[in-house]
N, C-alpha and C positions, 0 to 999 in steps of 0.2 A: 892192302886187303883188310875188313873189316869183320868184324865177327858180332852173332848174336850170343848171348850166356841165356841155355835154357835149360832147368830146373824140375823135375817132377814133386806132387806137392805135397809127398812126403819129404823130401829131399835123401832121397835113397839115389837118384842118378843126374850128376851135374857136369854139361859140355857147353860146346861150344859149336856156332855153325857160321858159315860164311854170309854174311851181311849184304843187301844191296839196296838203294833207298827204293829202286823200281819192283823190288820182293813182294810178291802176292802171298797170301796166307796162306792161298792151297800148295805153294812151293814151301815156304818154311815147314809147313804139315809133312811133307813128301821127305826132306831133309832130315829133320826130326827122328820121323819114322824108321828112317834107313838104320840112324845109329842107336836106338832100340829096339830093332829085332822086332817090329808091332807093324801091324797094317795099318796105313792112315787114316783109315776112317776110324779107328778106336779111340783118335786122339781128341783130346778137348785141351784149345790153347785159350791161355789169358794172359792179359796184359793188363796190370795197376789196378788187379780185381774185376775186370771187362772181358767179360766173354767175346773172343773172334768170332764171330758167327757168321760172316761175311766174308767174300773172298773178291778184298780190294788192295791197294798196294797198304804195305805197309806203313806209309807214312802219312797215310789219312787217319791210323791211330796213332801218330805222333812218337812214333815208334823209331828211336835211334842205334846208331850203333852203340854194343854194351852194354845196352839196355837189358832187362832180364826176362825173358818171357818160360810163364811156367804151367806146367803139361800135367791134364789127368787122362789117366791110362782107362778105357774103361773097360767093364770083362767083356770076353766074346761074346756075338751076337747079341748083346745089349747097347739101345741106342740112348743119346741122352732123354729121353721121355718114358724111359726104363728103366728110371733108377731111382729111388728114394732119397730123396737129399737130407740130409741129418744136418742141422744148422744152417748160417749162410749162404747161398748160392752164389757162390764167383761169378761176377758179371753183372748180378742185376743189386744193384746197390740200394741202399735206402731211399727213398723219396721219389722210388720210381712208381708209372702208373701203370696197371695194367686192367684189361677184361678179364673176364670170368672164363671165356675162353682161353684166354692166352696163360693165366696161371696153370688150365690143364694140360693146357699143350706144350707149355716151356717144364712140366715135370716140379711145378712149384705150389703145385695145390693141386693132387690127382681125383680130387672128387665133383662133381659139376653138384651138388645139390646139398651136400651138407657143408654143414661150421668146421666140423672139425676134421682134420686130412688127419689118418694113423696106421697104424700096423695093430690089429685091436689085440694080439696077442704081445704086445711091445711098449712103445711109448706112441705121442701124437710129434706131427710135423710141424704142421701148422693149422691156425685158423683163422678164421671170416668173422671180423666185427663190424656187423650192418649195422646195429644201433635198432634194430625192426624187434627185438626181445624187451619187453621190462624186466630191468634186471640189470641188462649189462649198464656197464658204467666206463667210460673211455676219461682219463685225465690224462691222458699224452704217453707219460712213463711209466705209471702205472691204470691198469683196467681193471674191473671185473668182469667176468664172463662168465655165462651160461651154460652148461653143460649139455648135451643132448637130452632131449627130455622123451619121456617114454610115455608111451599110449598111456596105460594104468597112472593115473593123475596121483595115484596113493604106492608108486612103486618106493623103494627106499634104495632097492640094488641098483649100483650102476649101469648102466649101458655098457657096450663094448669101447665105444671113442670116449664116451667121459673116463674110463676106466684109463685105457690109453692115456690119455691126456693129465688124468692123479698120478702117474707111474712116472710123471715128468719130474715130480716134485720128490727131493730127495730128503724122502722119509717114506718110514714103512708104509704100504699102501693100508688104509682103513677106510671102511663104509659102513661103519657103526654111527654116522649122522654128524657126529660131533667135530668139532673146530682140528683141523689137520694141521700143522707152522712145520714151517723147516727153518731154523736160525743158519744152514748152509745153502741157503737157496739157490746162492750160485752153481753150487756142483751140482745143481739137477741140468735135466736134460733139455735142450732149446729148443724154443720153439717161435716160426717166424710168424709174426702179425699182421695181414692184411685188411687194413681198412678203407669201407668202404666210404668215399668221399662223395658221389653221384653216383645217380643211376647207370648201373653193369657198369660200371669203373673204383679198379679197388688200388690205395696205396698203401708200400710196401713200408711197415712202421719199423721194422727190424726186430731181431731179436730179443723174447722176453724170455722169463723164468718163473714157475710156479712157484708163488712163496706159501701158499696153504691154499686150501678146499672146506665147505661145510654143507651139510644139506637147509635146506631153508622152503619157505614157502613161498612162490610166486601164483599173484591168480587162483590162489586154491589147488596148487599142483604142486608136489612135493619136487625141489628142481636143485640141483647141484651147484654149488658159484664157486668161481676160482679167480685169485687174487695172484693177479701176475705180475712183476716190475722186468722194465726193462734193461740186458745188462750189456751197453756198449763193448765190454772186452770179451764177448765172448767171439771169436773170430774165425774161428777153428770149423773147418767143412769136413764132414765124414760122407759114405754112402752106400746104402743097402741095395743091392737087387732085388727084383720082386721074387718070392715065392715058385 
């Protein structure tokens, strides 16, 4: 007899379940489920950072025995298009493509119309670099980007998402105009970049970090810009509920 090691991704609860190569996903789900006390539709499985979203046999994910597959629990009556991803999203890896639909429907960019996806009382998630602003500036690892810009071309306070999106950068928030740096830029808060490569098709850059903000002049319009690098280690997935 053979066994899977599955894992929740805190690592608060770690067993073991009976393996078979002919194993569908919605069985290991069912398995799983039993021995955490959870109904299976709360669960979300991943394998090597890949979301199961499918229910094929197991070993069309290449999936062996002893292998480790590891489980997010999610809260009741929320489904995964219900949840605010805070960093990474397990399963959908860097260099992947997606539409403008499918980042709102996979819960990886909830807004159909703006740049910037946030909790405007909190930090930002993520955002949309179309290169369609003067302003922004894309060199791979690190970007410049545009803040929301507001009707009144002479406004100086921020928006609600650019505000959001300063509150990423770990340092005091300020909107007195002047040049914002954080020398700990890593400890601020991540935020995913989707770039837009063609038309309604955006790829997924990976996680950046606000390293400072200033206000400046674009167009004759007083506009916000933020200097963001990119930080490979950041790996760590959190997640809010909505409201």
């Amino acid at each position: 007899m053979t066994y899977l090691r599955y894992q929740t991704l805190s690592g608060s609860s770690v067993n073991y379940v009976e393996f078979h190569r002919r194993m569908k996903v919605s069985e290991l789900k069912k398995e799983v489920a039993s021995r955490l006390s959870v109904p299976s539709k709360r669960l979300l499985l991943f394998f090597n950072n890949r979301y199961l979203d499918a229910d094929y046999n197991l070993d069309r994910f290449n999936i062996k025995a002893r292998d480790t597959i590891e489980v997010m629990i999610k809260p009741p009556g929320l489904t995964i298009n219900r949840l605010r991803f805070v960093g990474p999203v397990r399963g959908y890896d860097v260099g992947r493509e997606f539409s403008r639909d499918e980042l709102f429907e996979y819960g990886l960019h909830r807004v159909k119309q703006c740049g910037i996806y946030a909790n405007p009382g909190n930090q930002a998630y993520s955002i949309i670099l179309s290169n369609q602003f003067e302003g922004d500036l894309d060199r791979g690892d690190v970007i410049v980007y545009c803040g929301q810009r507001s009707t009144d071309s002479n406004q100086i306070t921020m928006t609600n998402n650019t505000r959001a999106l300063a509150r990423n950068c770990n340092v005091e928030l300020c909107e007195n105009g002047s040049l914002t740096f954080s020398n700990a830029w890593k400890d601020g808060g991540p935020v995913r970049v989707y770039k837009q490569i063609r038309k309604r098709t955006y790829k997924y850059a990976g996680v950046y970090k606000v390293v400072g903000y200033w206000l400046t002049t674009v167009n004759g319009r007083n506009t916000w810009k933020f200097r963001l690098v990119k930080d490979p280690d950041h790996v760590h997935t959190l997640y809010e509920p909505y409201n």
